[in-house]
C-alpha positions as CSV (number, residue, x, y, z in Angstrom):
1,X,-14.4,-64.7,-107.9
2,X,-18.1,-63.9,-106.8
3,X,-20.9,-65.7,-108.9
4,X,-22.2,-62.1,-109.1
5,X,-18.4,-60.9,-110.8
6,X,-18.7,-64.1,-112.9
7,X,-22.3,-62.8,-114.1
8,X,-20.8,-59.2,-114.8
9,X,-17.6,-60.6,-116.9
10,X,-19.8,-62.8,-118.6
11,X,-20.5,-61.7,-122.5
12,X,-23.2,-60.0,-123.9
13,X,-26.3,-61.9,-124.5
14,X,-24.8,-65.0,-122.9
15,X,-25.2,-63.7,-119.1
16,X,-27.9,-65.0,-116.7
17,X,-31.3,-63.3,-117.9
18,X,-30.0,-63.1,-121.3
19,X,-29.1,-66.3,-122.1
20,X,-32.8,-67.7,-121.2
21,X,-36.3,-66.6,-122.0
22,X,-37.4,-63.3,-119.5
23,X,-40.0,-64.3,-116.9
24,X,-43.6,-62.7,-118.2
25,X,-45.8,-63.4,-115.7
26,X,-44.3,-63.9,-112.3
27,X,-41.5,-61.9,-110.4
28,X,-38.5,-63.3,-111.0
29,X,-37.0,-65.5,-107.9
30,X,-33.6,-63.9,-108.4
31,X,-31.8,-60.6,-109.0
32,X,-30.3,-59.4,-112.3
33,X,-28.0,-57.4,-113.3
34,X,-28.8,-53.3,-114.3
35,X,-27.7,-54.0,-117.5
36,X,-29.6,-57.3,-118.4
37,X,-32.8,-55.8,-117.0
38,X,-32.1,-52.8,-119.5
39,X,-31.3,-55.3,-121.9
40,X,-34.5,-57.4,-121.6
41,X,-36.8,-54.3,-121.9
42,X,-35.0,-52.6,-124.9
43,X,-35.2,-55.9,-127.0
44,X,-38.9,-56.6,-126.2
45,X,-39.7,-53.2,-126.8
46,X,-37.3,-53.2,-130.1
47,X,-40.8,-55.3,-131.6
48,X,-42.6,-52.2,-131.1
49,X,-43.5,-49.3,-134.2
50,X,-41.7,-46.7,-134.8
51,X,-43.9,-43.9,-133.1
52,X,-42.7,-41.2,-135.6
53,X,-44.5,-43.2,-138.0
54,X,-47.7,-44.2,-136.3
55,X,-50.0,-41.6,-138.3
56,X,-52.9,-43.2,-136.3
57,X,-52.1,-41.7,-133.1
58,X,-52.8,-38.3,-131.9
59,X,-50.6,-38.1,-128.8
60,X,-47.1,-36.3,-129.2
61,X,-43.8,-38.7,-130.0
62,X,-41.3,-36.1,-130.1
63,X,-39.9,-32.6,-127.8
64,X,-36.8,-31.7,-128.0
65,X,-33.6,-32.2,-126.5
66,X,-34.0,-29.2,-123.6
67,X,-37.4,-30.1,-123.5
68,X,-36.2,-34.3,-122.7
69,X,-33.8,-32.1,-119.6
70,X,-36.9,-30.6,-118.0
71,X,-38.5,-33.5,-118.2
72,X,-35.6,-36.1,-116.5
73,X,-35.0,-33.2,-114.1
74,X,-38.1,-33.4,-113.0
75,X,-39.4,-37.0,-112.8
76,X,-40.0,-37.3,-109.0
77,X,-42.1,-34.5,-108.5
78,X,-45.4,-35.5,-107.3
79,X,-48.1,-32.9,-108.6
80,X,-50.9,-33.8,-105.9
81,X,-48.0,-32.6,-103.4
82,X,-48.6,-28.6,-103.6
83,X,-47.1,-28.6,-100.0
84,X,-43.3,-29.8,-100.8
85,X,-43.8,-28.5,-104.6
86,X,-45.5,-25.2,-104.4
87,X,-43.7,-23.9,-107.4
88,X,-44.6,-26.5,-109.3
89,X,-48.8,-26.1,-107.9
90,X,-48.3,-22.3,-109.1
91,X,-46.5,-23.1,-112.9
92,X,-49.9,-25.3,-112.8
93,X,-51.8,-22.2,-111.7
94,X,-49.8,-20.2,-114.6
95,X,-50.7,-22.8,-117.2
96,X,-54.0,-22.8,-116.7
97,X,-54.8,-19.4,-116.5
98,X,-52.6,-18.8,-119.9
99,X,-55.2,-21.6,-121.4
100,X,-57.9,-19.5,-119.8
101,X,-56.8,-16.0,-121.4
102,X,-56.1,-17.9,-124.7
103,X,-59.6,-19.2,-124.8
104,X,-60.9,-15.8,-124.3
105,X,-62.5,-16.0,-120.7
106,X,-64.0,-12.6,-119.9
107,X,-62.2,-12.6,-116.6
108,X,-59.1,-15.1,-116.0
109,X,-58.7,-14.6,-112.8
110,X,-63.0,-15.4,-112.1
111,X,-62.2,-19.1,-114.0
112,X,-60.9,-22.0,-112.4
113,X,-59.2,-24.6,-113.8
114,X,-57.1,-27.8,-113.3
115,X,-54.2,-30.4,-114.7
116,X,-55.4,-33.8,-115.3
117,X,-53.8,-37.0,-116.5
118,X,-55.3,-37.0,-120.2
119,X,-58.3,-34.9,-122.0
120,X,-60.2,-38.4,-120.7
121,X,-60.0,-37.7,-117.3
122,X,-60.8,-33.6,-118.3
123,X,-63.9,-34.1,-120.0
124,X,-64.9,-36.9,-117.2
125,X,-64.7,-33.4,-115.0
126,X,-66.4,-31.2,-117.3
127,X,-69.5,-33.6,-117.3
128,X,-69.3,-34.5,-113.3
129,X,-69.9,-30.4,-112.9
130,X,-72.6,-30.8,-115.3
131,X,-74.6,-33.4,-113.7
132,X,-74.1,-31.8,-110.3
133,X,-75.1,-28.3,-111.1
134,X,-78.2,-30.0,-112.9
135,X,-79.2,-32.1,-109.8
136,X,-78.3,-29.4,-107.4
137,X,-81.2,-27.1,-109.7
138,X,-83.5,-29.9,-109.7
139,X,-83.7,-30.6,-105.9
140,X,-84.3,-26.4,-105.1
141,X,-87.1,-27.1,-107.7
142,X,-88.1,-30.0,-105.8
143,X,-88.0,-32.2,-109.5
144,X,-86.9,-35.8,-110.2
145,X,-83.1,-36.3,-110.3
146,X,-83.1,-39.9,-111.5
147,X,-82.7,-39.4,-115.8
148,X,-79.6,-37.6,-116.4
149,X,-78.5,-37.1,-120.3
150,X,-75.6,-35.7,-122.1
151,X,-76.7,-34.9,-125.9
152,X,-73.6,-35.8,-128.3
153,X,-72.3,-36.8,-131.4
154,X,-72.3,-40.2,-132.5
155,X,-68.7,-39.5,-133.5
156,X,-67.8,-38.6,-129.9
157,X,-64.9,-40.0,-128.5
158,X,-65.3,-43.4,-126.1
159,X,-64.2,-41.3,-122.5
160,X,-67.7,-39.8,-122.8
161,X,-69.3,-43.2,-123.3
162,X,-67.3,-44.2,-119.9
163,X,-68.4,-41.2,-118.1
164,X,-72.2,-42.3,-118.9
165,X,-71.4,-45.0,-117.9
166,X,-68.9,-44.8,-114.7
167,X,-71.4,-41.7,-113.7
168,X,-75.1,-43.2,-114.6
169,X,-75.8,-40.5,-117.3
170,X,-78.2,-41.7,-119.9
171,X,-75.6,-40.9,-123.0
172,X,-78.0,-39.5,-126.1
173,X,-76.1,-39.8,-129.4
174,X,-77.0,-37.8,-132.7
175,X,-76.2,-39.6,-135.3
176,X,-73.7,-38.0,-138.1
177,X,-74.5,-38.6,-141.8
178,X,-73.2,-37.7,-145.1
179,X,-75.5,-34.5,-144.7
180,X,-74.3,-34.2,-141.6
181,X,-70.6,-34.8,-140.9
182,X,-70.9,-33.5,-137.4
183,X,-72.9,-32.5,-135.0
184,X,-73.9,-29.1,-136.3
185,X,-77.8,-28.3,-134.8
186,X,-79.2,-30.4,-136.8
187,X,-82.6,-32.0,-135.1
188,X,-80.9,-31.2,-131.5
189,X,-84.5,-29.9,-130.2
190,X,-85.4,-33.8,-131.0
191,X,-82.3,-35.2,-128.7
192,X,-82.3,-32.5,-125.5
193,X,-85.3,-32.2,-122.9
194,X,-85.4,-31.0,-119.0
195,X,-83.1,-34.0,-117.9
196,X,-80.4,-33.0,-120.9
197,X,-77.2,-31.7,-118.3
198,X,-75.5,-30.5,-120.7
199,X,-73.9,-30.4,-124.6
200,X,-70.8,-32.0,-125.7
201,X,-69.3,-30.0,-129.0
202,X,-66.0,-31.7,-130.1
203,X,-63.2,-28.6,-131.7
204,X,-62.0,-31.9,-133.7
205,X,-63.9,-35.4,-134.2
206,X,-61.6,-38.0,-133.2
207,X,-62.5,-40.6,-136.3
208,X,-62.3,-37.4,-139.3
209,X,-60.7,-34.4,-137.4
210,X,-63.5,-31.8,-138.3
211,X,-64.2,-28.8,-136.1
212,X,-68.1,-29.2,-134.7
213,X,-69.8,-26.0,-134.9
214,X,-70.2,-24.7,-131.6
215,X,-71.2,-21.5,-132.2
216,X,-74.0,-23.1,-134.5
217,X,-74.9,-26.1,-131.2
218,X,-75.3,-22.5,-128.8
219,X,-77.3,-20.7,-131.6
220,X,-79.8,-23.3,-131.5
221,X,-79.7,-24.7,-128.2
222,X,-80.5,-20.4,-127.8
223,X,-83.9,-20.7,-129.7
224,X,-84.9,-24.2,-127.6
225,X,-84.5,-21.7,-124.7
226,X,-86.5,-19.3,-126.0
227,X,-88.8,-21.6,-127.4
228,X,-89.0,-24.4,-124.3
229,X,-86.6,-22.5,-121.6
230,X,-84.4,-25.3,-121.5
231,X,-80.9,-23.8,-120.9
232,X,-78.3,-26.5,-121.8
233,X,-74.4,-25.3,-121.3
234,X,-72.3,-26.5,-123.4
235,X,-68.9,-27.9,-122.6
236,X,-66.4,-28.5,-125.4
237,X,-64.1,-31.3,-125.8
238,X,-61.1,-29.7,-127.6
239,X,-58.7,-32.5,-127.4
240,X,-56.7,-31.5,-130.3
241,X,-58.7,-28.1,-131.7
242,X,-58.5,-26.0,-128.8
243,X,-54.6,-26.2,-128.9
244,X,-54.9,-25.7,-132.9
245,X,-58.2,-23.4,-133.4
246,X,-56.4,-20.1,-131.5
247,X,-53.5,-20.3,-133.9
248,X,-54.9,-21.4,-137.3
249,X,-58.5,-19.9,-136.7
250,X,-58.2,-17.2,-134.5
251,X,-61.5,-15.5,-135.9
252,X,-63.5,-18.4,-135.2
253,X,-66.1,-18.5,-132.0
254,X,-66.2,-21.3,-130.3
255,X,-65.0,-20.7,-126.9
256,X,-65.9,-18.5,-123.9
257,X,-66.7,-15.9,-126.8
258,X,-69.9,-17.8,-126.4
259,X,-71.6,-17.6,-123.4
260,X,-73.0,-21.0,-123.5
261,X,-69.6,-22.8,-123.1
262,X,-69.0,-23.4,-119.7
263,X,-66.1,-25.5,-119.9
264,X,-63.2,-26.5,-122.1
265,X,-60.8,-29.2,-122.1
266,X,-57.7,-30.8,-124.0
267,X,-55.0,-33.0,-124.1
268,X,-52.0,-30.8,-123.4
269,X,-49.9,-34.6,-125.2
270,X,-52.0,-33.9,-128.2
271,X,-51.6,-30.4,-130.1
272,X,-50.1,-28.9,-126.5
273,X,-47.1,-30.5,-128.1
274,X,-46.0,-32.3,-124.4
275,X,-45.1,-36.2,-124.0
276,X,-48.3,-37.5,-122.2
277,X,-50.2,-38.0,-120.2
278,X,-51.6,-34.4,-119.4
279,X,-55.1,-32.6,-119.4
280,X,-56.6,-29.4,-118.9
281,X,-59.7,-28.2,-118.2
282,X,-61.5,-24.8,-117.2
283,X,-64.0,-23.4,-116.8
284,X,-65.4,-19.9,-118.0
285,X,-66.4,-18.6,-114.4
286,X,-66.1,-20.6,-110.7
287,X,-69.3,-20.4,-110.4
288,X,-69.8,-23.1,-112.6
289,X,-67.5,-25.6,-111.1
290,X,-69.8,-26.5,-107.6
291,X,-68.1,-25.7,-104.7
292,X,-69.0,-29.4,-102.9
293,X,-67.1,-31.2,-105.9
294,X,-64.1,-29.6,-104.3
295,X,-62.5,-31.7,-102.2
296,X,-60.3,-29.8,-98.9
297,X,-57.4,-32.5,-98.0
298,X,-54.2,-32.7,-95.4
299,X,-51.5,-34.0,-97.6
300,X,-48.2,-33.9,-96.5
301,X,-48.4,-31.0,-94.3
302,X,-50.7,-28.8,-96.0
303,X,-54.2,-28.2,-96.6
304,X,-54.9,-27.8,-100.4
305,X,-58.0,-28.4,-102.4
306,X,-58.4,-31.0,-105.2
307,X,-61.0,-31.8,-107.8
308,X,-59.5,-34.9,-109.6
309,X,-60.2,-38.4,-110.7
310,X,-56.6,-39.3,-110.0
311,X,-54.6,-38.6,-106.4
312,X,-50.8,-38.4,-106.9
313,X,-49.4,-38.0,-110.6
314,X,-46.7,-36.7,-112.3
315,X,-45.8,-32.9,-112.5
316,X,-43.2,-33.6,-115.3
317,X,-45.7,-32.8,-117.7
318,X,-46.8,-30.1,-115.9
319,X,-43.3,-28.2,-116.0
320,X,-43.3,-29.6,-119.6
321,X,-46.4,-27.4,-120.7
322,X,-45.2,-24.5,-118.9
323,X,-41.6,-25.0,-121.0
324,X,-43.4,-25.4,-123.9
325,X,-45.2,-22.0,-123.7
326,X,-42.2,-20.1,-122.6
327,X,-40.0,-21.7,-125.5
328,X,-42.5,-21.4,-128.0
329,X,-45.0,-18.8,-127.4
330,X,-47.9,-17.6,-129.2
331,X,-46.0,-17.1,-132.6
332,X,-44.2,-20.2,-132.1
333,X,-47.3,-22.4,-131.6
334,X,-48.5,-20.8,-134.5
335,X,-45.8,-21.5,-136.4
336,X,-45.5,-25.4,-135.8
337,X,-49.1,-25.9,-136.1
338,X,-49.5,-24.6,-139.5
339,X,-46.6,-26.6,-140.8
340,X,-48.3,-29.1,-139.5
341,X,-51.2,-28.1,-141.4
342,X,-49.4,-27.5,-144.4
343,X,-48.4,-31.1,-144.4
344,X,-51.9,-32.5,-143.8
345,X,-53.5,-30.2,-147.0
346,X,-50.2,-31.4,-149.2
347,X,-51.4,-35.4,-148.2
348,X,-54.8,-34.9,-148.8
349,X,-54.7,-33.5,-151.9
350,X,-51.9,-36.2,-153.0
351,X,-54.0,-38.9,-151.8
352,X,-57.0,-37.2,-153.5
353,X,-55.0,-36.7,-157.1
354,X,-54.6,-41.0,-157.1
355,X,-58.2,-41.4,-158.1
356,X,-59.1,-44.4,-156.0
357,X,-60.2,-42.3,-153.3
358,X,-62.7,-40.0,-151.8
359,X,-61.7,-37.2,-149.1
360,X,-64.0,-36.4,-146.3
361,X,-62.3,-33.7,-145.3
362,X,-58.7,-32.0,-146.7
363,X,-57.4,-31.1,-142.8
364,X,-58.3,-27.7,-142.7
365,X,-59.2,-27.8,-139.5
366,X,-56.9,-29.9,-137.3
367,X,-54.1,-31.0,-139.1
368,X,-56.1,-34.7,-139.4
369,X,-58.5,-35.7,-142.7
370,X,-59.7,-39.2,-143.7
371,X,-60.7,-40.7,-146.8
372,X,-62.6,-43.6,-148.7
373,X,-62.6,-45.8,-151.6
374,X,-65.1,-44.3,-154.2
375,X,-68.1,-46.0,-154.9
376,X,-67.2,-49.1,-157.7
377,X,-63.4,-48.3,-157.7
378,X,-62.7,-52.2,-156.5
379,X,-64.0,-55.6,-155.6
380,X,-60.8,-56.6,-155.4
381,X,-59.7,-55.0,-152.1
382,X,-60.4,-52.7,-149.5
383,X,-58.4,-50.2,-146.7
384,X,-57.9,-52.5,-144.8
385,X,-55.3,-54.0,-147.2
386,X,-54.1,-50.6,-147.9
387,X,-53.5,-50.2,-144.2
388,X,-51.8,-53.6,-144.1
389,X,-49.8,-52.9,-146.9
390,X,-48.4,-49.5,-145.4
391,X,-47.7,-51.2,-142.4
392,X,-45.2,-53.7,-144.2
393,X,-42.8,-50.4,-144.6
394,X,-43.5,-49.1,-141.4
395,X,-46.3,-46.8,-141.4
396,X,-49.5,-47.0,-139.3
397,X,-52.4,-45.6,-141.1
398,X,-55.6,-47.1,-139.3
399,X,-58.9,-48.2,-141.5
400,X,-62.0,-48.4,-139.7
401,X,-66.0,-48.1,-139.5
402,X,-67.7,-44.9,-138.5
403,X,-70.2,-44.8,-136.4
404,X,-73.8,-45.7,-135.9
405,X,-75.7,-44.5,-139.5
406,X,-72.7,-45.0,-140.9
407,X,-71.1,-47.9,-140.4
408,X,-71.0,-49.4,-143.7
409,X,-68.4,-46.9,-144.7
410,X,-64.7,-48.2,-143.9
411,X,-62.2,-44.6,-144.1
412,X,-58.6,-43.9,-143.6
413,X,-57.4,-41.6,-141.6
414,X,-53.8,-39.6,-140.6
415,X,-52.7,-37.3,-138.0
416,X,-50.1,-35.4,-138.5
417,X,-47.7,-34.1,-135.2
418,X,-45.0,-32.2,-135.0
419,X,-42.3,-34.3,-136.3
420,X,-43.9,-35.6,-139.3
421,X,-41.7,-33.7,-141.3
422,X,-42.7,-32.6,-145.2
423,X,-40.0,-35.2,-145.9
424,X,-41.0,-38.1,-143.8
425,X,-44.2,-37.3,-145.7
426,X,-43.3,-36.9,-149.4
427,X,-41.9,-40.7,-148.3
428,X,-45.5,-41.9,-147.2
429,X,-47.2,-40.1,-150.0
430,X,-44.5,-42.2,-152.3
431,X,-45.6,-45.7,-150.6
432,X,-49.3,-45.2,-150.4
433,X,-49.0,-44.4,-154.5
434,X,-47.4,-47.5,-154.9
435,X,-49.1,-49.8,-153.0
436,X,-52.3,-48.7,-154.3
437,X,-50.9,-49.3,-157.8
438,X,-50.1,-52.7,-156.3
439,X,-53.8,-53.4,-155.1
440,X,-55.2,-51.9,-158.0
441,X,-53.0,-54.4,-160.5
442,X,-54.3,-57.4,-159.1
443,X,-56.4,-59.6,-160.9
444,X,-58.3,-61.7,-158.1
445,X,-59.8,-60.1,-155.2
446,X,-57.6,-60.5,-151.4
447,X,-59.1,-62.4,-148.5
448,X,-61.1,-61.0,-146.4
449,X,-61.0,-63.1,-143.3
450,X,-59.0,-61.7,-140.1
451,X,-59.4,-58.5,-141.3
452,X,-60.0,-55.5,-138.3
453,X,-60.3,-52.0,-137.8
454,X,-57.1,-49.9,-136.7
455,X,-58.8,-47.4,-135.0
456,X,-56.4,-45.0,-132.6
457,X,-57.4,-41.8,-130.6
C-alpha cells in the first residue's frame, strides 16, 4: 500500500497535517491531502465570531440559498474581461443604470457609472474626478494647481483620509459637536476656498449612522457661490444610506434631485444586501467624469474602456447585485430594510428604557444608532466592559472615541443587517440588560488597563 493510501486510511485528526501543528509562515515542503487542507482551514477559522452576531460590522453575512447558487456558479468570472464575459459587462451596465434611475438622475442614459471592489475604492473615484476637473479648470485659467482640498466631516470614514493621502489632497475636516452631530452647513464658508475640489456629504456617518444633510451642505455651499462664486460639487458617500434612503425616505433630497451632487457611491455588501466586496459609483452626467481618467485597453481580444483602481476582480458579486434586484425589487428592498429598521428603533429604545444610557441617535435613519453612559451614572466601569462583557456570549458591540472635538466621549454602537432577526435581537437586548445589571452591582471599580476601542466600518 502507497504511503499516500496509508495517509488516506489513516483516522481523522491522526493523519499527516493533522496530527502536527499547520505550517503558518512558510509553504509547506509536502503535499496534503484535500481533506486535511479543508480540515486545517475550518478548525482555524472555527476561533473566529460568529458573523451573524458581529453587530459592529456593516458589510452583509447572510443571502440566501439561490442567491449562494449564483454566486458558486459564477466564481471564475473575471469582471475586467468584458471581451469573454460580455453578459456579465452589460448586467454591470443594467446595475448601474437601475442605481442611476433610483437615485433620480435627470437622464440615465447621459450618467456613467461603474462596479468597484468596495464603496472605498468608489469614493477614491468620486474624489480622483474631482481633483481632475478642478485642475483641468485651473490650468485654462492659467491658476496654481498645487493646494488641492476636500472639505469633510470629522466623522468621515478613513478611505477619504487615504485618498488625501494616496492622491496629495489637502483633507479639511469640520469638526462635529454635540451642536452639531454632522456636518450640516455649519461654518462651511470658514473650511472651503478656490482650491476646495469638492464636498464630501456622508447619507450615513460610519461611527453614529446619521444621514448628513445634503440638501442643507448644497443650500449653503449655493449662497458661498453667490456670495464668493466658488462653485463646490458635491459628491455623496452613501455607503449604507443610498441603498436605505430611497426606500425608508423616499421624500428626502439628497441625490441628483440636487444639482450640486455630482456623484454617488455605495457599498453594494452593505445595505445592497450582496456578500462583499462590491461598489458602485455614478455620476449624475458624463460630463463630469473627465474623459482622460478613462483609460482605452486591449484585454483579451477586445478593446474596452476602464476607470478603476483595481484590474481584474470578481463579477460574482456583480451577478449577485443584479439577482438581488430581480429577486427583490423595489417593494422587496423596501420591505427588508424597514424590518431592519424596525429592529434598530425596538433596540434603541430598549437600551434607552435601562437608564444607564444616553442615545445619540434612535436609527431612524439607517438602521444603525449609538449610545453613551450618562454623565455621573458610574466610576465603576465604562463600555468598554460592556462591550467585553457582550462578547463573552457572543456578541460584538464595538465601544469607541469619536472624533476630533469629541474625543472624550466613548459610545456604542450596532448595525443591524438583514439577518439580525427580531429574535436574535430580543436575545441581545436580554444580555445587554443583564450584564449592565452585572456592572452596575459592583462595588469596586474594573481595571482599566488593556482596554481599546472596537471600532468596525
Amino acid at each position: 500500500m502507497s504511503a499516500q493510501n496509508d495517509s488516506e486510511d489513516a483516522p481523522q485528526f491522526a493523519r499527516p497535517g493533522e496530527a502536527t501543528v499547520s505550517a503558518h509562515h512558510v509553504i509547506p515542503q509536502e503535499e496534503s491531502l484535500p481533506d486535511t487542507a479543508k480540515q486545517i482551514v475550518e478548525d482555524e477559522t472555527m476561533l473566529d465570531g460568529n458573523s451573524r452576531l458581529n453587530l459592529a460590522t456593516f458589510v452583509g453575512t447572510w443571502m440566501d440559498d439561490d442567491a449562494k447558487q449564483v454566486y458558486e456558479a459564477s466564481f471564475d468570472k473575471n469582471m475586467i474581461d468584458k471581451d469573454e464575459y460580455p453578459q456579465t459587462a452589460a448586467i454591470e451596465d443594467n446595475c448601474w443604470h437601475m442605481l442611476a434611475n433610483l437615485w433620480h438622475a435627470p437622464d440615465a442614459s447621459q450618467s456613467i457609472g461603474t462596479s468597484t471592489i468596495g464603496s472605498s475604492e468608489a469614493c477614491m473615484l468620486g474624489g480622483l474626478a474631482f481633483k481632475r476637473r478642478w485642475q483641468q479648470a485651473r490650468r485654462a485659467a492659467g491658476k496654481d494647481t498645487s493646494k488641492p482640498n476636500l472639505v469633510m466631516s470629522s466623522a468621515v470614514q478613513v478611505c477619504w483620509e487615504k485618498f488625501c493621502n494616496y492622491f496629495d489632497v489637502e483633507p479639511r475636516f469640520v469638526p462635529i459637536s454635540r451642536e452639531h452631530k454632522t456636518l450640516d452647513g455649519h461654518d462651511l464658508e470658514k473650511y472651503v476656498d478656490e482650491n476646495t475640489i469638492g464636498v464630501v456629504a456622508i447619507m450615513g456617518v460610519t461611527y453614529t449612522g446619521m444621514y448628513e444633510p445634503v440638501a442643507e451642505i448644497a443650500r449653503t455651499l449655493d449662497a458661498i457661490q453667490a456670495e464668493k462664486g466658488l462653485d463646490i460639487p458635491i459628491h455623496v458617500d452613501g455607503a449604507s444610506g443610498a441603498m436605505v434612503a430611497p426606500f425608508l425616505q423616499p421624500e428626502l433630497e439628497w441625490d441628483f434631485r440636487l444639482e450640486r451632487v455630482h456623484s454617488i457611491s455605495t457599498s453594494a455588501h452593505k445595505y445592497g444586501l450582496v456578500y462583499p466586496g462590491l461598489g458602485w459609483v455614478v455620476w449624475r452626467h458624463a460630463q463630469w467624469l473627465p474623459e482622460d481618467l478613462v483609460f482605452q485597453v486591449s484585454y483579451l481580444g477586445g478593446q474596452m474602456p476602464t476607470f478603476a483602481l483595481n484590474f481584474s476582480r470578481p463579477g460574482a458579486q456583480v451577478l449577485l447585485q443584479y439577482y438581488m434586484f430581480l429577486r427583490l425589487g423595489f417593494e422587496g428592498y423596501r420591505a427588508v430594510q424597514k424590518a431592519s429598521q424596525d429592529v434598530a428603533k425596538h433596540l434603541a429604545e430598549g437600551i434607552a428604557g435601562i437608564g444607564a444610557f444616553q442615545l445619540w441617535n434612535d436609527g431612524s435613519d439607517i438602521p444603525v444608532f449609538a449610545w453613551y453612559l450618562k454623565d455621573g451614572h458610574t466610576e465603576n466601569w465604562n463600555l468598554y466592559h460592556l462591550q467585553d462583557r457582550l462578547r463573552m456570549n457572543g456578541w460584538l458591540v464595538p465601544a469607541y472615541p469619536m472624533p476630533d472635538d469629541l474625543s472624550d466621549l466613548t459610545v456604542q454602537r450596532i448595525v443591524v443587517r438583514n439577518g439580525l432577526s427580531m429574535d436574535l435581537a430580543a436575545g441581545l437586548l436580554a444580555d445587554i440588560q443583564a450584564q449592565t445589571a452585572y456592572l452596575d452591582a459592583l462595588e469596586s471599580p474594573m481595571p482599566v488597563e488593556g482596554q481599546h476601542p472596537g471600532f468596525h466600518h
